[in-house]
C-alpha positions as CSV (number, residue, x, y, z in Angstrom):
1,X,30.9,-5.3,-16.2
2,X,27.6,-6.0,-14.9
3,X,26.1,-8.9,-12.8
4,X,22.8,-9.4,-12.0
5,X,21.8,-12.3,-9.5
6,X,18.8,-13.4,-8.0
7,X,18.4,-15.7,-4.9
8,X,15.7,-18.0,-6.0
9,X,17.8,-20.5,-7.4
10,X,20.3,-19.8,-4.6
11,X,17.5,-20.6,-2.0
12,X,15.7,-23.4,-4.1
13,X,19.2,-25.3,-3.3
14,X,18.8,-25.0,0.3
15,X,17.8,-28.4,2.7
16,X,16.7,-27.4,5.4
17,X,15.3,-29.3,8.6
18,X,11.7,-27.3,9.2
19,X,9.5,-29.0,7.1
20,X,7.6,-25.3,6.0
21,X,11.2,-24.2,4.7
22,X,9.9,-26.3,1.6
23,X,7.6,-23.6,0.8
24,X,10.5,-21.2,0.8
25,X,11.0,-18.7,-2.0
26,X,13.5,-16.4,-2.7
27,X,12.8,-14.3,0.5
28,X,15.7,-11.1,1.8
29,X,14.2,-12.5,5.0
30,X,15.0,-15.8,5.1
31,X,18.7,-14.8,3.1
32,X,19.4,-12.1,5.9
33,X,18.9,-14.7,8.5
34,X,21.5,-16.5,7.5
35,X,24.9,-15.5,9.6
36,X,27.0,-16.5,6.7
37,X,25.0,-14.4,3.9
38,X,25.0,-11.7,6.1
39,X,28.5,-11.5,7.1
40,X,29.4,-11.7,3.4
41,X,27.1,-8.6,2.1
42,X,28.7,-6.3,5.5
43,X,32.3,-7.2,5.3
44,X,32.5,-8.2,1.3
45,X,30.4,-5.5,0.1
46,X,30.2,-3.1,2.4
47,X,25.8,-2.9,3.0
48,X,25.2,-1.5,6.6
49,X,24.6,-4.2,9.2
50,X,20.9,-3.0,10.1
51,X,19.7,-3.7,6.9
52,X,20.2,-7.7,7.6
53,X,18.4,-7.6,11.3
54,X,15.2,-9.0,12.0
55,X,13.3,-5.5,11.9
56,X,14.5,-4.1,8.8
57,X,14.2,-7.7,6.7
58,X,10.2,-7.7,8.0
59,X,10.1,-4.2,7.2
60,X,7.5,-2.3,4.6
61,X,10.5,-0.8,2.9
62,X,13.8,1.4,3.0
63,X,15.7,3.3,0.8
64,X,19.7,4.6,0.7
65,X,23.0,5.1,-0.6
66,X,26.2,5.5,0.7
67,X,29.6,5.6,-0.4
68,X,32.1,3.4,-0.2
69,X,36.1,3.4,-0.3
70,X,35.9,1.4,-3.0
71,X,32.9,2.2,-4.8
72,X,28.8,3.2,-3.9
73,X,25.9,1.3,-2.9
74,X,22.5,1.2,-2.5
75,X,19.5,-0.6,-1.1
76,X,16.0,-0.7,-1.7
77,X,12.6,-2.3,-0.5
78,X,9.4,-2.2,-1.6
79,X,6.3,-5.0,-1.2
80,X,3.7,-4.9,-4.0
81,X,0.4,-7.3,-2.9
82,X,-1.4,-8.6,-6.2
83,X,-5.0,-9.8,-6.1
84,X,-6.5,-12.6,-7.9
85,X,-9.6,-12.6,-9.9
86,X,-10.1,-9.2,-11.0
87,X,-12.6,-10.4,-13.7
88,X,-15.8,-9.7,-13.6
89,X,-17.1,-13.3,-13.0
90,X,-14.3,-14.0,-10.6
91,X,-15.9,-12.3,-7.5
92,X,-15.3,-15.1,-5.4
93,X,-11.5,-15.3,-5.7
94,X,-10.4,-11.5,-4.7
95,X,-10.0,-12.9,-1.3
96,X,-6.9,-14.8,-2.8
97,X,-3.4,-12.9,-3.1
98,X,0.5,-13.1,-2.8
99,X,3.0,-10.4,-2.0
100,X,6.2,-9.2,-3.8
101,X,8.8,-8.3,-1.4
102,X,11.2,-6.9,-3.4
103,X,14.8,-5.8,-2.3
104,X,17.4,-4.7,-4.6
105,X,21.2,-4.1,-3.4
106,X,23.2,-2.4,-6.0
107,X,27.1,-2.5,-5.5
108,X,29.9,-1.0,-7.5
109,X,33.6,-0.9,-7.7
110,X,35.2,1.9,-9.1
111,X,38.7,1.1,-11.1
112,X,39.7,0.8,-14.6
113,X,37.2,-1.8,-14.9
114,X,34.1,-1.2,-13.4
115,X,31.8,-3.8,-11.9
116,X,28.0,-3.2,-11.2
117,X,26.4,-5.8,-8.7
118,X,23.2,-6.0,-8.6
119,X,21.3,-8.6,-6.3
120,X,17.5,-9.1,-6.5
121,X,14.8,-10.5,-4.3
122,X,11.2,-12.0,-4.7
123,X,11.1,-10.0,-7.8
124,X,7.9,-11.5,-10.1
125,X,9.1,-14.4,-12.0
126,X,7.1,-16.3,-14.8
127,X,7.3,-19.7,-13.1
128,X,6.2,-18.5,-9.6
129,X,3.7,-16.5,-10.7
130,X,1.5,-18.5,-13.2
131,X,1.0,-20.5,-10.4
132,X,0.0,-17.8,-8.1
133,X,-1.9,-16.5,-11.4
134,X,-3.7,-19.5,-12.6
135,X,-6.8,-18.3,-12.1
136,X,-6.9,-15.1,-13.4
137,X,-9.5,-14.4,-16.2
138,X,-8.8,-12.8,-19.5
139,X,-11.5,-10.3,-19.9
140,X,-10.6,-7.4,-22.3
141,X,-7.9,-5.2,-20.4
142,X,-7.6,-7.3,-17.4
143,X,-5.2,-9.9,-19.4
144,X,-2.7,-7.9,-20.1
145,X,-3.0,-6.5,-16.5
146,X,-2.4,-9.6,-14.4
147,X,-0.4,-11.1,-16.9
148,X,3.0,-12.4,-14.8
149,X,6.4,-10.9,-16.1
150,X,9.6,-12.1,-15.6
151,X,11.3,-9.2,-14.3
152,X,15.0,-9.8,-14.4
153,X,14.6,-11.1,-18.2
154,X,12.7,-7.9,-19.0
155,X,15.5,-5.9,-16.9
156,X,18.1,-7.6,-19.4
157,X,16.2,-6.3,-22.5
158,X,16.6,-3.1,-21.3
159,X,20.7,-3.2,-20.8
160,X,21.1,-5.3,-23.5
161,X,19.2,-2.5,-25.7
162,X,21.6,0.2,-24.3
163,X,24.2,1.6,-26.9
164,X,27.6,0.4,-26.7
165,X,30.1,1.2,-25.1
166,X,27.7,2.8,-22.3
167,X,29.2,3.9,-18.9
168,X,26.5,1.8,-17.2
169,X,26.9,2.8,-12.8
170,X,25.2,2.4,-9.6
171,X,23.2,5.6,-10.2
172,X,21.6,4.6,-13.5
173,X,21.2,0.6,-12.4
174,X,19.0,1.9,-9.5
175,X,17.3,4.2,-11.2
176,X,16.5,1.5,-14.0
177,X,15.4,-0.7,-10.5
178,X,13.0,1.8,-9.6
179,X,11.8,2.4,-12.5
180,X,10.7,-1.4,-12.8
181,X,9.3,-1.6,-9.5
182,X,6.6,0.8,-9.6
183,X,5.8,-0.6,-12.9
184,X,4.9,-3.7,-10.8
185,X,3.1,-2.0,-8.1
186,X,1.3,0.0,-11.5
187,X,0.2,-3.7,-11.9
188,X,-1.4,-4.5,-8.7
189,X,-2.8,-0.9,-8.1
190,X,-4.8,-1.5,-11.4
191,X,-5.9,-4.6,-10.9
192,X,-7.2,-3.6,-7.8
193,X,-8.5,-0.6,-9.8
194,X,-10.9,-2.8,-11.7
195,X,-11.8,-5.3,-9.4
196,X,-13.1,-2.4,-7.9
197,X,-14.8,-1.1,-11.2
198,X,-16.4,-4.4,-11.7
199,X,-18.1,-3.9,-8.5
200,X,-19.4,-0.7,-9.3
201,X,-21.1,-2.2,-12.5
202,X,-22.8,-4.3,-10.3
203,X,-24.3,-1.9,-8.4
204,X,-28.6,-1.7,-8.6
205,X,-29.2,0.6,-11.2
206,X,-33.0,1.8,-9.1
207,X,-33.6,2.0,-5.9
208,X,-35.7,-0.6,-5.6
209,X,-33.4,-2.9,-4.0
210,X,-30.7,-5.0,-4.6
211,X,-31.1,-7.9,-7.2
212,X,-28.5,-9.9,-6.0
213,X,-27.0,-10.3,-2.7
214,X,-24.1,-8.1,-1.5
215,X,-21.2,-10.1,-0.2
216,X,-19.8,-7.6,2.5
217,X,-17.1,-9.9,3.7
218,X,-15.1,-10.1,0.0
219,X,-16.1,-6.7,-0.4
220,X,-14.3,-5.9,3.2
221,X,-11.7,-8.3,1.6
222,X,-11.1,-6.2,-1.2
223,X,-11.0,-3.1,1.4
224,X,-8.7,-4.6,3.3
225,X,-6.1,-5.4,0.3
226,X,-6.8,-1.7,-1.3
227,X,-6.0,-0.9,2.4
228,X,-2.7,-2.9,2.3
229,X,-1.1,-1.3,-1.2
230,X,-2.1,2.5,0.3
231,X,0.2,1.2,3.1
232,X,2.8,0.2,1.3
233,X,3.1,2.9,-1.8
234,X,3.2,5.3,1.4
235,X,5.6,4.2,3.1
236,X,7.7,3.7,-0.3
237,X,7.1,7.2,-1.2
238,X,8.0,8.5,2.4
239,X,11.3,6.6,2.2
240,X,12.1,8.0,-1.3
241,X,11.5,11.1,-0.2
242,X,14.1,11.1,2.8
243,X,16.4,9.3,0.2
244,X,16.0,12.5,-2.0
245,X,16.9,14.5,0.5
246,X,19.7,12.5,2.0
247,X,20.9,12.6,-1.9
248,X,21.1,16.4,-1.6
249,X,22.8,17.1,1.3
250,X,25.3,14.0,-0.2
251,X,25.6,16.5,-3.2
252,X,25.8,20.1,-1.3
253,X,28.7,18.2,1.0
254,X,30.6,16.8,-2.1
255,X,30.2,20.5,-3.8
256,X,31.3,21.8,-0.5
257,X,34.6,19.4,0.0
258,X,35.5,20.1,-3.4
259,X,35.5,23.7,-3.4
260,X,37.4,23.7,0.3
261,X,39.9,21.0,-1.6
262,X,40.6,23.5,-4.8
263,X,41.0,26.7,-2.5
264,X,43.7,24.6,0.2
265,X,45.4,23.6,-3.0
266,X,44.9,27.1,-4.8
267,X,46.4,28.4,-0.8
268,X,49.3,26.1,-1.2
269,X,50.5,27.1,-4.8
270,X,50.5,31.0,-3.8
271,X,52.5,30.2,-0.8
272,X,55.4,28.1,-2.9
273,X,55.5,30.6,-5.3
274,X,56.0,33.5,-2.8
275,X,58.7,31.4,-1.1
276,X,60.6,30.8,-4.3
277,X,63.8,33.6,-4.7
278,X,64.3,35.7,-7.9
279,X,60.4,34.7,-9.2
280,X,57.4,37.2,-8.8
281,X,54.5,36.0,-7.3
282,X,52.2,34.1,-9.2
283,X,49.0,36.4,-9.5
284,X,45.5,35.7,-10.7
285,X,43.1,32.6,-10.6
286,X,45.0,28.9,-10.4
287,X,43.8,26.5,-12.5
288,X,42.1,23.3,-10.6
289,X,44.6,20.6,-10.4
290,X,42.7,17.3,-10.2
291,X,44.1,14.5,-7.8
292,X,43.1,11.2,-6.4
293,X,41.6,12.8,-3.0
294,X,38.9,14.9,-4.9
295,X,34.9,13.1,-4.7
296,X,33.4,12.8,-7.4
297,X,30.6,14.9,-7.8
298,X,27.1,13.2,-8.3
299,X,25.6,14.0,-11.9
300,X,22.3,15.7,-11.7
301,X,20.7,13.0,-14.0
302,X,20.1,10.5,-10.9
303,X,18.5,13.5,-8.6
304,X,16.4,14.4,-11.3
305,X,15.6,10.5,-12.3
306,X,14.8,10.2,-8.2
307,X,12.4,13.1,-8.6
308,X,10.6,11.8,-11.7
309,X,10.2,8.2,-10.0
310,X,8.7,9.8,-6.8
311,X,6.6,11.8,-9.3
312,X,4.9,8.8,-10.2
313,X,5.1,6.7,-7.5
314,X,2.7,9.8,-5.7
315,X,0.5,9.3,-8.8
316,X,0.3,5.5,-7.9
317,X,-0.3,6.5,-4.0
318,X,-3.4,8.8,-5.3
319,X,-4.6,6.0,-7.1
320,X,-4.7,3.5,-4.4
321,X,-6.2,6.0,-1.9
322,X,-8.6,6.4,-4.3
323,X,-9.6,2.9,-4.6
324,X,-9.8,3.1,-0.8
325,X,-12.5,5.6,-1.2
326,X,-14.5,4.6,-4.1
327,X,-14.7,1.2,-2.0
328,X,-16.0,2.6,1.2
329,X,-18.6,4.0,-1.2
330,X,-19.8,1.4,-2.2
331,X,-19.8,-0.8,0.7
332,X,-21.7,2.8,2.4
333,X,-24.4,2.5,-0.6
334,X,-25.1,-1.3,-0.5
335,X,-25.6,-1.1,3.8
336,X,-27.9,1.9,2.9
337,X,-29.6,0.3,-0.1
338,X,-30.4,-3.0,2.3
339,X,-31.5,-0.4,5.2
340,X,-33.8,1.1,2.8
341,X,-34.9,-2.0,2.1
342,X,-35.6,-3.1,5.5
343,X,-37.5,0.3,6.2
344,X,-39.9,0.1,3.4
345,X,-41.0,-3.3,4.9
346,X,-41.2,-1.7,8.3
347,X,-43.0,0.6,6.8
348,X,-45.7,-1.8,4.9
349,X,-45.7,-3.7,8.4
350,X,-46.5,-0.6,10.3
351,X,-49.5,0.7,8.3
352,X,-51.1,-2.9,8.4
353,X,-50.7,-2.6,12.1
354,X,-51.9,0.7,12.5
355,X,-55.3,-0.9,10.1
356,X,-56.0,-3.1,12.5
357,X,-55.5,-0.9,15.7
358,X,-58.6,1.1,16.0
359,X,-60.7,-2.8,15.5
360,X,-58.1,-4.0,18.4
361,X,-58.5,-1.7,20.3
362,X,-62.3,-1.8,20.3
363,X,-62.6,-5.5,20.8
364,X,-60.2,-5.1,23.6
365,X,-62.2,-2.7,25.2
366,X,-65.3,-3.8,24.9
367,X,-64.4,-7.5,26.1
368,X,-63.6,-6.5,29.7
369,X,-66.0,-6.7,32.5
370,X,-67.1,-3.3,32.7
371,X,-69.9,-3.8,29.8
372,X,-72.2,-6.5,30.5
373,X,-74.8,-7.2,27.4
374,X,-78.0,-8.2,28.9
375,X,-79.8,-10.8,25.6
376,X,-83.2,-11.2,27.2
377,X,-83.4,-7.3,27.2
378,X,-81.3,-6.2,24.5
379,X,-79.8,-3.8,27.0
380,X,-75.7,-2.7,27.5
381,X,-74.7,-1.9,31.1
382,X,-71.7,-0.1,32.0
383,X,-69.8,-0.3,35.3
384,X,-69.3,2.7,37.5
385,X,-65.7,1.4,37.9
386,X,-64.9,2.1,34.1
387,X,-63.2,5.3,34.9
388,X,-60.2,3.5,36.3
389,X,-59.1,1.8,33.1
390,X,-59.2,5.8,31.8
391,X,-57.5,6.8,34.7
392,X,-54.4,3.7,35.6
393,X,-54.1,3.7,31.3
394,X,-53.3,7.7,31.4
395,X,-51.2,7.6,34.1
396,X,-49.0,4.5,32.8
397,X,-49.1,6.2,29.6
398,X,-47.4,9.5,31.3
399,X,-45.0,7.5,33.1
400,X,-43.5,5.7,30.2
401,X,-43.0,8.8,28.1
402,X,-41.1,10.7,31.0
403,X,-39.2,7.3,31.7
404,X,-38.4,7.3,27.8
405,X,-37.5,11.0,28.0
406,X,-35.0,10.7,30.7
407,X,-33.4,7.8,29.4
408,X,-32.3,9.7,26.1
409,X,-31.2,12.8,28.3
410,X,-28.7,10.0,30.5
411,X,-27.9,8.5,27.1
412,X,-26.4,12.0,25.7
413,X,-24.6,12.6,28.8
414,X,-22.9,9.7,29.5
415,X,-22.2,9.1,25.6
């Protein structure tokens, strides 16, 4: 038996005083601030009380599993950001976005009729996000990239697609979780990927300057949310990773109990039969005599599905550290393109001025008082004072280069 639930409605329901809880959505936040919620997932179900406090509801992600008297569960977070207006003639909306904060708790009783829980939160929902998506262009690819999917409707096409009977568990539901999950981050990471590709086919194609305008700040915009997903695929990698590994050592201590299980019961057989009268010993290997104390062993299928999913979810990581790079590139060209820009017009400014220099400098000279022009004559006279505009204009000229030359020595030191 399998139930899946998620909170929006739940949520939706809720009245509550503060006038901003009317923006509310179907937030593990807001659920795991409630006292009652929370008291019901710890005691009822068995999830670990720090994954209901403040820090770990705010929190980028987390991953785990643990088992249960009962049963097994498992918990996971990860937060996909989605941009708006990746088209190419939507430049002016990529500062626009919205986050998916997805949680999933998985919870199963074992028994002779087996019930898989499975409780969802902020995952992307058709009426949620066509608003959130109403501007989105439909230019070739990029429509069938942004386009919103309803993801608890496409998870029941995949169980309801599953052959029946199927001994559907924790271990596969989270796997199937994952699995879905990244698909959604696939869907942000690429349309980041283009927004950032129609930026690149903007670019000049000469370098004769820029036709139109750059906008650094959406370009720094775009950055920053390229920026954001590298964060988040990280840290969702890192914590599958350590779940991986928490999964193993789970495994080598269940192979262990086992084997330390069959050889106490092995132990115990050999002793009865050496204390029964008129038998001979019982010699050679015991046969394994199940009973209700032995732990199940983990099947290899959900290590090997945890290794695949972090396979790809590195691939995803990649990709959006590579949008991070490809964007610094082209915010790098565009400043140089304008600086080259601005030093061919200082350069066009500096040979007009160094035209008109010599003609300056000559009408300068020759309009101070040491030259007097005498008309009735015809005749120039020069003072016998002109050497000291040779010699004050040399020795302020020496002065301001050693001044300039000490001031970049004190710059480099004290830099």
């Amino acid at each position: 038996m399998l139930s899946v639930e998620s909170t929006h409605d739940r949520i939706k329901r809720r009245q509550l005083s503060n006038e901003d809880s009317k923006k509310e959505k179907e937030s593990f936040e807001v659920f795991a601030s409630e006292i009652t919620c929370r008291n019901s997932m710890v005691e009822t179900f068995g999830f670990p009380a720090h994954l209901f406090s403040n820090g770990w509801a705010k929190s980028n992600g987390f991953a785990g599993s643990k088992q249960i008297p009962r049963g097994n569960i498992s918990w996971f977070r990860m937060l996909v950001k989605m941009i708006k207006g990746v088209g190419e003639h939507n430049w002016d909306e990529l500062g626009e976005y919205y986050w998916h904060e997805m949680t999933f708790l998985v919870h199963q009783i074992d028994g002779p009729n087996k019930v898989v829980t499975v409780i969802c939160f902020e995952v992307p929902d058709d009426d949620i996000d066509q608003k959130k998506n109403s501007n989105v262009t439909e230019h070739g690819d990029e429509r069938s990239l942004s386009k919103p999917t309803n993801f608890l409707k496409e998870l029941a096409t995949i169980l309801n697609s599953l052959p029946t009977p199927f001994d559907l568990d924790w271990r596969y539901m989270q796997s199937l979780l994952l699995r879905q999950a990244i698909m959604v981050a696939d869907v942000g990471i690429w349309a980041c990927s283009y927004a950032v590709r129609n930026l690149e086919k903007s670019r000049p194609t000469s370098s004769t300057g820029i036709s139109t305008p750059f906008d650094f700040p959406r370009a720094h915009d775009l950055l920053r949310h390229a920026l954001h997903s590298t964060e988040v695929l990280q840290v969702a990698s890192q914590n599958l990773e350590a779940w991986v590994r928490q999964y193993q050592i789970d495994q080598k201590r269940t192979q262990r109990l086992q084997h330390e299980q069959q050889q106490n019961h092995q132990q115990q057989l050999h002793q009865q039969s050496q204390n029964q009268q008129g038998q001979n010993s019982l010699t050679g290997p015991f046969l394994r005599i199940p009973f209700e104390e032995d732990l199940p062993l983990p099947p290899e299928s959900f290590h090997d599905d945890l290794i695949a999913t972090l396979q790809l979810l590195s691939n995803l990581v990649h990709r959006s550290t590579s949008n991070d790079a490809r964007l610094r590139n082209e915010i790098n060209l565009a400043f140089n393109l304008v600086n080259q820009q601005d030093t061919k017009a200082m350069r066009r400014i500096s040979i007009v001025t160094l035209l008109f220099l010599p003609a300056t400098f000559v009408s300068t000279l020759f309009s101070m008082c040491f030259f007097d022009y005498d008309g009735g004559s015809g005749r120039w006279s020069i003072s016998k004072w002109i050497w000291l505009y040779f010699v004050i204009a040399g020795i302020l000229t020496i002065i301001t280069f050693i001044a300039w030359f000490r001031a970049r020595i004190l710059w480099r030191f004290f830099r």
